[in-house]
C-alpha positions as CSV (number, residue, x, y, z in Angstrom):
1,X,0.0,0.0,0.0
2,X,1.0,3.3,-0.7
3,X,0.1,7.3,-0.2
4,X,0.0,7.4,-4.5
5,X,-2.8,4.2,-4.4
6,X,-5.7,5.4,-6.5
7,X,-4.4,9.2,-7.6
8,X,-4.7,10.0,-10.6
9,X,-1.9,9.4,-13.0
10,X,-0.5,13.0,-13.1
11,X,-0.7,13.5,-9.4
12,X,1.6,10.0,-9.5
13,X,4.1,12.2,-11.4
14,X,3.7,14.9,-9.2
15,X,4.5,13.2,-6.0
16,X,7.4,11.3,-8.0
17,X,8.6,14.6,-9.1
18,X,7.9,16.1,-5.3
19,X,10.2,12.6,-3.8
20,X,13.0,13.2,-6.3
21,X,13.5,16.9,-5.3
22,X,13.8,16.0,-2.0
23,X,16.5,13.2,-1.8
24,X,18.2,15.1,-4.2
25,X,17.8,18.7,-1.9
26,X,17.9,16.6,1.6
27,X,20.4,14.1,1.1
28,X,20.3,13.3,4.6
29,X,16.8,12.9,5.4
30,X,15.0,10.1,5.7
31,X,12.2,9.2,3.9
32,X,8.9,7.8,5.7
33,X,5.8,6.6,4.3
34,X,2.8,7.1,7.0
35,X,-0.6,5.7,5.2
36,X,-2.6,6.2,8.2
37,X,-2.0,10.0,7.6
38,X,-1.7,10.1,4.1
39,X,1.7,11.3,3.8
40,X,5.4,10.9,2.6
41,X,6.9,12.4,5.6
42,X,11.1,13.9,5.7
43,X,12.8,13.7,8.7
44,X,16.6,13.5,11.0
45,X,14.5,11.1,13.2
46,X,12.9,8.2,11.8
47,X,9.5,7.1,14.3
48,X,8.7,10.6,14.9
49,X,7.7,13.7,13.5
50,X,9.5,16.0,16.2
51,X,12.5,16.3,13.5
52,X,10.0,16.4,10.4
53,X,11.5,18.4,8.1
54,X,8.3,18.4,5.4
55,X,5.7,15.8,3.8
56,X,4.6,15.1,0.8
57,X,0.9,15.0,0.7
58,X,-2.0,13.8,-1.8
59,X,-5.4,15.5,-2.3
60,X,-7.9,14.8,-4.8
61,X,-6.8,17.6,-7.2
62,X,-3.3,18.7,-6.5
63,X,-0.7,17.8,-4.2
64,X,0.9,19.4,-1.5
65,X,4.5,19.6,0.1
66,X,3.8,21.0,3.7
67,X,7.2,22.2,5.3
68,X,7.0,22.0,8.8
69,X,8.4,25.2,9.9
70,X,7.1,26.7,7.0
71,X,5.7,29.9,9.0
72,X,9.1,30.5,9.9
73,X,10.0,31.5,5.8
74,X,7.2,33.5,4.8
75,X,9.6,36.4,4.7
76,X,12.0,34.3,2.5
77,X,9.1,33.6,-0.5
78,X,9.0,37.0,-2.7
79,X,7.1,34.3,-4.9
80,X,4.1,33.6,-2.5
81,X,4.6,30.1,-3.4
82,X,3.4,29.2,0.6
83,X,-0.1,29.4,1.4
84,X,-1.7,28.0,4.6
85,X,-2.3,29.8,8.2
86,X,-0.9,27.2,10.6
87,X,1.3,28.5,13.3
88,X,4.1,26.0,12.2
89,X,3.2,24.4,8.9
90,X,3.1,25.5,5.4
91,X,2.6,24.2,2.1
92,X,2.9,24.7,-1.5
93,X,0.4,23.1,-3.9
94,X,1.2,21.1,-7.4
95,X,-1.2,20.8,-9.7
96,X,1.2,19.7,-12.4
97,X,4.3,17.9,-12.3
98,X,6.1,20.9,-14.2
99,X,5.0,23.3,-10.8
100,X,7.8,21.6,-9.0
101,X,10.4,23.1,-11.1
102,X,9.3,26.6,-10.6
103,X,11.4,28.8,-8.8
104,X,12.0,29.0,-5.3
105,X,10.4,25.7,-4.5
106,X,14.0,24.0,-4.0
107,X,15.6,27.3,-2.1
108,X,12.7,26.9,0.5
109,X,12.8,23.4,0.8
110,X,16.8,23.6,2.1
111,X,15.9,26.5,4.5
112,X,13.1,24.6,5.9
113,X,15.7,21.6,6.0
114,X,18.6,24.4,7.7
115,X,16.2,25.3,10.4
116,X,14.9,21.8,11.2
117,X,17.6,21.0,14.4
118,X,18.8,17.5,14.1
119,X,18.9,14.9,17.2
């Protein structure tokens, strides 16, 4: 079973796309799959999301990658790529698989990574 069972196929690409920038941006992270929440999630401490660096997470339509201190680089995202009103979390929504390559998606991505202490 996975978070990508019964999306369509251009949301498949998306999170594909969404799980390549990631290993390739957080070399160090480790990837966990949590289907009881619907999400691929990035963390320095596997078993818990207290070091979560972001997730990678299905909707019907689009998908979003929610960074977990995302509130903290609102002041860092001339683009306005983060939308949500969560005191910790952000996201940015994909629609297509092409929406991961626009700019600034990567740069915030590593911040959210730089600011995320390790254990």
């Amino acid at each position: 079973m996975s978070i990508a069972d019964g999306l369509d196929a251009s949301l498949v690409e998306v999170v594909e796309r969404l799980r390549e920038l990631v290993a390739e941006t957080l070399p160090d992270a480790v990837e966990e799959q949590d289907v009881t929440s619907g999400l691929i999630g990035y963390t320095y401490k596997p078993g818990t999301y207290k070091h979560l660096i972001a997730g990678i997470v299905p909707h019907r339509g689009h998908v979003n990658l929610m960074l977990a201190n995302g509130a903290e680089l609102v002041d860092l995202d001339p683009a306005g790529l983060l939308a949500g009103t969560g005191t910790r979390a952000r996201h940015i929504r994909f629609v297509t698989a092409a929406d991961v390559a626009r700019p600034g998606v990567r740069e915030l991505l590593a911040e959210a990574a730089r600011r995320t202490p390790r254990p």
